[in-house]
C-alpha positions in Angstrom: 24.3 -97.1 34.0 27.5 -94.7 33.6 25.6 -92.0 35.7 25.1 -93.2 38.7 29.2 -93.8 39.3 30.3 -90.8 36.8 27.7 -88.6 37.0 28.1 -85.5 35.2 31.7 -87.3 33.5 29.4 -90.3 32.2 29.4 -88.3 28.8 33.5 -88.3 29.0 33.2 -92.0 30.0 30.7 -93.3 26.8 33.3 -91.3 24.4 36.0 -93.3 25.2 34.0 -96.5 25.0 33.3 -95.4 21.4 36.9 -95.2 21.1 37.2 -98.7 21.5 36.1 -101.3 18.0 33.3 -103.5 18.8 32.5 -102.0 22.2 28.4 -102.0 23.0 25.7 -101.7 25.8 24.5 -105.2 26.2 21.2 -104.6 28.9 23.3 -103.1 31.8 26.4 -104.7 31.0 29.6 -103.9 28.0 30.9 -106.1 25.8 34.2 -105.8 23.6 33.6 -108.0 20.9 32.7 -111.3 22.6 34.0 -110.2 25.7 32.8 -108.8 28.9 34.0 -105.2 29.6 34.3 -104.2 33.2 34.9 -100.9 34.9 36.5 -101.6 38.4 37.4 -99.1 40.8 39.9 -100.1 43.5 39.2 -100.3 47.5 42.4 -98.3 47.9 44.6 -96.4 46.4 43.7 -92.3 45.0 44.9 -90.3 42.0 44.6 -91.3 38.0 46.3 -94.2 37.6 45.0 -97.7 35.8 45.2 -100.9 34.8 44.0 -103.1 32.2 43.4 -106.8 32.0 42.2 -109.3 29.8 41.5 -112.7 30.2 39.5 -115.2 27.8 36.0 -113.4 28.8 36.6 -110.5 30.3 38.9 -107.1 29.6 38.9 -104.8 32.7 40.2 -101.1 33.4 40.4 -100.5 36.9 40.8 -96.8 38.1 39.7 -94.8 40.7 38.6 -91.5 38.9 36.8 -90.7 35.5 40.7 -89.4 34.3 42.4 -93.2 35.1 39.2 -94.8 33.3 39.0 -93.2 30.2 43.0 -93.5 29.9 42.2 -97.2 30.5 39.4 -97.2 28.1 41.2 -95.5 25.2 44.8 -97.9 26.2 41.6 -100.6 25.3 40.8 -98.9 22.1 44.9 -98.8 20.9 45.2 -102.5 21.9 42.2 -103.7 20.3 43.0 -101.5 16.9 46.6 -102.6 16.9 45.5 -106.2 17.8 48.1 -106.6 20.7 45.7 -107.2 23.3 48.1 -107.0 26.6 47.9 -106.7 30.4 48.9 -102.6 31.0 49.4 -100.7 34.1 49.8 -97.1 33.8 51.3 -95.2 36.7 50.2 -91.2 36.5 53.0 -89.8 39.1 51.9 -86.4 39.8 48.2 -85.9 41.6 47.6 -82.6 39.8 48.1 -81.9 36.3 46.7 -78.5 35.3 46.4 -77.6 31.6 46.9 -73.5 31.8 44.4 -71.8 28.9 44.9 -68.8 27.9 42.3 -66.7 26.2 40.7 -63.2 25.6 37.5 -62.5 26.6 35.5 -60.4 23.5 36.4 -56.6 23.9 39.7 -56.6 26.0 42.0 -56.9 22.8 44.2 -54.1 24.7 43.7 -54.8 28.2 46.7 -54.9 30.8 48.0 -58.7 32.1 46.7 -60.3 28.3 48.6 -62.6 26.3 46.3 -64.8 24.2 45.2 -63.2 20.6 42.2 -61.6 20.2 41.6 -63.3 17.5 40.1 -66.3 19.3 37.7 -64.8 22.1 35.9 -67.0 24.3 33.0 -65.9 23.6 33.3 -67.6 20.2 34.1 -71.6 21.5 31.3 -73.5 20.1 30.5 -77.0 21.6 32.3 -78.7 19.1 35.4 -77.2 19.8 35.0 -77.2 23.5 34.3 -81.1 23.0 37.3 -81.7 21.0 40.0 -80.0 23.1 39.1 -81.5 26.1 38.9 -85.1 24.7 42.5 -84.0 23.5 43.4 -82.9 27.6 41.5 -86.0 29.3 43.4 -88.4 26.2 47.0 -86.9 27.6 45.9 -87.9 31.3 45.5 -83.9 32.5 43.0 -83.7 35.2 42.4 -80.0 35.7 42.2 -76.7 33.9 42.9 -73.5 34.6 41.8 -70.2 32.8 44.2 -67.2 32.4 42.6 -63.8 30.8 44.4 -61.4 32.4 44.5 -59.8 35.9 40.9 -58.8 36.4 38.8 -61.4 34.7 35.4 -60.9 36.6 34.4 -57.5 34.8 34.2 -59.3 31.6 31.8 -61.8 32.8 30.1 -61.0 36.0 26.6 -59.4 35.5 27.2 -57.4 38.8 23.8 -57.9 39.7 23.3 -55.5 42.9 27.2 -53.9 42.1 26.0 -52.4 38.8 28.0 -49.4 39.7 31.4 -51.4 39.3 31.0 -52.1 35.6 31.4 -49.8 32.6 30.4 -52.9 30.5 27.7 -53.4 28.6 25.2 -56.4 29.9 25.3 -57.7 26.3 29.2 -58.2 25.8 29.4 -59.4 29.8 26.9 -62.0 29.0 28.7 -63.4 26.1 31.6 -63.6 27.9 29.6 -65.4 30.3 28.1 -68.0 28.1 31.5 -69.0 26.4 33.1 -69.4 29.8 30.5 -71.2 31.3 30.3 -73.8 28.5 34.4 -74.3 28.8 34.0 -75.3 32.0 30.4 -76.9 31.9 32.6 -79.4 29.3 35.6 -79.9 31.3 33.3 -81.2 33.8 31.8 -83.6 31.5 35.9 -85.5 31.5 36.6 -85.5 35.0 38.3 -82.3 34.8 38.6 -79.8 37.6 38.0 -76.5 36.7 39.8 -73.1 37.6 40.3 -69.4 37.1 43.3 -67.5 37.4 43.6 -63.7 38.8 45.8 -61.4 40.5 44.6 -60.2 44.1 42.8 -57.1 45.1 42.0 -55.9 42.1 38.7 -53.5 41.4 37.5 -51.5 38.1 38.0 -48.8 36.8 34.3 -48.1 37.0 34.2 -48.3 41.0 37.3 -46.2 41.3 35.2 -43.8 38.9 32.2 -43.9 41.3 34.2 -43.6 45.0 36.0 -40.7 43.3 39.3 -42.2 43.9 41.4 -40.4 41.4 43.0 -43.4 40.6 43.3 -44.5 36.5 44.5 -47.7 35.2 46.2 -45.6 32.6 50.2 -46.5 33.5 49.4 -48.6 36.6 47.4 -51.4 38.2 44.4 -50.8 40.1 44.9 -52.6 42.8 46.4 -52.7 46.4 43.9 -49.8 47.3 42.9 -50.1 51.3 38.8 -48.9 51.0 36.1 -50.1 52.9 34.2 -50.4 49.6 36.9 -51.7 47.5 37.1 -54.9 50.1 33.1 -54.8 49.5 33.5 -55.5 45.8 36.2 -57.8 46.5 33.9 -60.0 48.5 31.3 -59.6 45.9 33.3 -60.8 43.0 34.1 -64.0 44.6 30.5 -64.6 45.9 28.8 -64.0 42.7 31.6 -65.8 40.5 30.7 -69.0 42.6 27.1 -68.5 42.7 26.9 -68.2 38.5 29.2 -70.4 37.9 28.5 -73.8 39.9 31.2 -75.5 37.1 33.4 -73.5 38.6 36.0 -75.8 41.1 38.3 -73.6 42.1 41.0 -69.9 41.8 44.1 -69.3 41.0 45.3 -66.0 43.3 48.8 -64.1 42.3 49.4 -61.9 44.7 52.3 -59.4 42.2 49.8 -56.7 42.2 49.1 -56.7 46.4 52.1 -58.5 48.1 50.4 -57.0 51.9 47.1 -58.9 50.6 46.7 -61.7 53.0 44.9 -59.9 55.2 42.2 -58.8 52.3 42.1 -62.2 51.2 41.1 -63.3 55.2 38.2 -61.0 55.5 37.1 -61.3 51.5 37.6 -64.8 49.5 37.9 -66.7 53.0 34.8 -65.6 54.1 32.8 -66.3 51.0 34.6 -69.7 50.4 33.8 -70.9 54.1 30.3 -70.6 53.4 30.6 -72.6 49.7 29.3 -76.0 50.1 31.4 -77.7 48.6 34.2 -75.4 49.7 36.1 -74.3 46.0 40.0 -75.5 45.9 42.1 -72.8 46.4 45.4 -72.1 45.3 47.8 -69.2 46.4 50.5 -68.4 44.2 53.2 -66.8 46.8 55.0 -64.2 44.2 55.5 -61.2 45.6 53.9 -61.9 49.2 55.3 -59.6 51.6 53.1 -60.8 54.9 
């Protein structure tokens, strides 16, 4: 019943309702106690805002995303706890608000661009947890996430299938990696969230630098900002095969600190890939540093 209006969020959407005392599936309807419970969505109007009514038969959260329902669902669940059953209108005033997580991947404790303890790897988040923290996001009304884990995330997950050159990693540890990421965003998805990662622009490994015999270490510097015909190949790659493993996947973050002249890379390398994405990922460009 949820599914064919929420679809993959209809699992977000049924943990509210068992938020809510008394709430049931009656056939192909709800019920609150003896009353009707409708889910309305509105003819006009857009972002994560909602209302809810009551009236002798009926209580009703109206909302135009799976964010704006399950706030109205879970305002239900405090009103019908508290017993101050009210009419409520909640207004949500900015369109975007984007929980930043920051996290190690397993086996970068001491890489460059970190911040989050190593202690808590990603690779470790069970489905409980996962679960739990984002019922804690979608309850506080965010409606997207972003992943930060330092300036060169792909090497830690991608399995650089047809690029095996690029890595230095082992398949094992790359796979974990992986596996924890993909279930973080596999549940965001499950709340209405959108889902993003975070990275700095233009940056390769150290293992391709190692095989073009640059002479370049990341030992004291980034590597980065390096104009090679190859370099702009693995560029291209990372983004393709990010999006093609990751279908959870919304969206990047792009700081450009490490390649302020990178606008031009980013035309003939994440452009590219993302015009041919159907649906095309969301994109933002975080303008530190540009110098275009």
């Amino acid at each position: 019943m949820l599914s064919s209006r929420f679809g993959e969020a209809a699992d977000g959407v049924c943990w509210a309702l068992q938020q809510i005392p008394g709430a049931a599936v009656d056939g192909n309807s709800l019920r609150v106690g003896d009353r009707r419970l409708t889910l309305n969505r509105p003819k006009k109007g857009d972002g994560d805002s909602f209302t809810v009514t009551w009236t002798e038969d009926e209580a009703a959260v109206t909302a135009r995303s799976t964010v704006g329902t399950v706030g109205g669902l879970l305002e239900v669940a405090r009103q019908v706890k508290s017993g101050n059953l009210r009419n409520f209108r909640q207004e949500i005033r900015f369109k975007t608000r984007v929980y930043k997580h920051e996290v190690q991947f397993e086996g970068r404790s001491a890489a460059r661009g970190t911040h989050a303890g190593a202690d808590r790897p990603i690779s470790k988040y069970t489905e409980a947890f996962c679960e739990a923290f984002f019922q804690q996001l979608v309850s506080h009304h965010f409606n997207a996430v972003v992943v930060y884990a330092g300036y060169h995330p792909f090497e830690w997950f991608l399995d650089y299938e047809g690029f095996e050159h690029a890595t230095d990693k082992s398949a094992d540890l790359r796979r974990r990696n992986f596996e924890g990421l993909s279930l973080f965003y596999q549940t965001a998805r499950k709340y209405g969230l959108k889902t993003f990662l975070h990275h700095y622009v233009s940056h390769f490994t150290q293992a391709l630098a190692d095989h073009l015999q640059l002479g370049l270490s990341e030992t004291g510097t980034r590597l980065a900002s390096f104009d090679h015909p190859e370099v702009e190949k693995y560029n291209r790659y990372i983004y393709r095969r990010t999006f093609e493993t990751i279908p959870a996947l919304d969206g990047l973050y792009m700081n450009f600190e490490s390649g302020g002249d990178a606008a031009g890379l980013m035309e003939r390398t994440l452009m590219q890939v993302a015009s041919q994405r159907d649906p095309r990922p969301i994109l933002w460009f975080r303008l530190w540093g540009v110098t275009d």
